[in-house]
C-alpha positions as CSV (number, residue, x, y, z in Angstrom):
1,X,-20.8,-9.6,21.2
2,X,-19.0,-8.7,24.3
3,X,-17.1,-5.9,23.0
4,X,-20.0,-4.3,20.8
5,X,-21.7,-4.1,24.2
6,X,-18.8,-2.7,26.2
7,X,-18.2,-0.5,23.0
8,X,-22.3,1.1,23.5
9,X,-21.8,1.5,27.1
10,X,-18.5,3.0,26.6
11,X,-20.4,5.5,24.4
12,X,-23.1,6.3,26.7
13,X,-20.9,6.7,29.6
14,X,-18.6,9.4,27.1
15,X,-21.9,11.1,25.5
16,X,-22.9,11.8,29.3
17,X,-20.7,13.7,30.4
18,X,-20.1,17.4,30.0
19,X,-18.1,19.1,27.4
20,X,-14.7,19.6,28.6
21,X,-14.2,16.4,29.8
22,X,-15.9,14.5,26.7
23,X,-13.4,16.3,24.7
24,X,-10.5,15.1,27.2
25,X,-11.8,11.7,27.1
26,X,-11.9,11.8,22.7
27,X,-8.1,13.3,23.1
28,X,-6.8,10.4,25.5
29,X,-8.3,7.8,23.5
30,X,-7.2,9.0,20.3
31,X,-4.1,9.4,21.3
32,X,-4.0,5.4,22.7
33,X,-4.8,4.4,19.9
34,X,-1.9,6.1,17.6
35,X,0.0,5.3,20.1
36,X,-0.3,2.0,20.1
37,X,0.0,1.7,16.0
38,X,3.2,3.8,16.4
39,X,4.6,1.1,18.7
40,X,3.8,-2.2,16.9
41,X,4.9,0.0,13.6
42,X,8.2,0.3,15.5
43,X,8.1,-2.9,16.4
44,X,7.3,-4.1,13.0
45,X,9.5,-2.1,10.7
46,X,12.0,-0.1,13.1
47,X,10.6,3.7,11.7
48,X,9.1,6.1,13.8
49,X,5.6,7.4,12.1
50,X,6.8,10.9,14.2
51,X,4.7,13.5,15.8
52,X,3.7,15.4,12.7
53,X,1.6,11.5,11.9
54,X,0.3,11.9,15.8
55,X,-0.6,15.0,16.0
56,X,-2.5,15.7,13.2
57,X,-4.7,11.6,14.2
58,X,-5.4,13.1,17.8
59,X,-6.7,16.2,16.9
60,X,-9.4,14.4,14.1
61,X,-10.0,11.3,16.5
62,X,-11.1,14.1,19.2
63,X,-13.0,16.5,17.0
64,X,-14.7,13.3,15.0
65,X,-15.5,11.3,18.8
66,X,-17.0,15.0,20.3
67,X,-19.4,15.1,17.4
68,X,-20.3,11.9,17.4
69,X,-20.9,12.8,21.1
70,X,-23.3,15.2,20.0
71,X,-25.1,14.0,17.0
72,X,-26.1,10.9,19.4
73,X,-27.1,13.2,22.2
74,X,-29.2,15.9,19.8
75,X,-32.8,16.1,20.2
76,X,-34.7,14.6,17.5
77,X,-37.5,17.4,17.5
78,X,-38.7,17.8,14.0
79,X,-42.7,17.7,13.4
């Protein structure tokens, strides 16, 4: 449980903040998180997954996180 709850405040604490920086935030996380496959891959098998792998992850882990980010923060006003 203690990382679904550090994963919801993590989410809250992203989803307030304002645009630019949400979006920097999305970036830097995606790119941990090829990152860090790329490095046990490396580790594993001794290939490179290369930039044209990383690139193409960072900029779909930002745009998917930012609207995430704001379907959670939309106004539900519908009636």
């Amino acid at each position: 449980m203690g990382i679904v709850r550090w994963n919801d405040q993590a989410n809250r604490w992203i989803d307030a903040l304002s645009t630019v920086p949400r979006l920097l935030v999305w970036a830097a996380l995606s790119l941990i998180a090829i990152l860090t496959a790329a490095l046990v891959e490396y580790l594993i098998s001794g290939s490179f997954v290369g930039w044209r792998g990383i690139v193409p992850f960072v900029i779909v882990g930002t745009g998917s996180g930012y609207v995430g980010s704001e379907y959670r923060n939309r106004k539900h006003s519908r009636r």
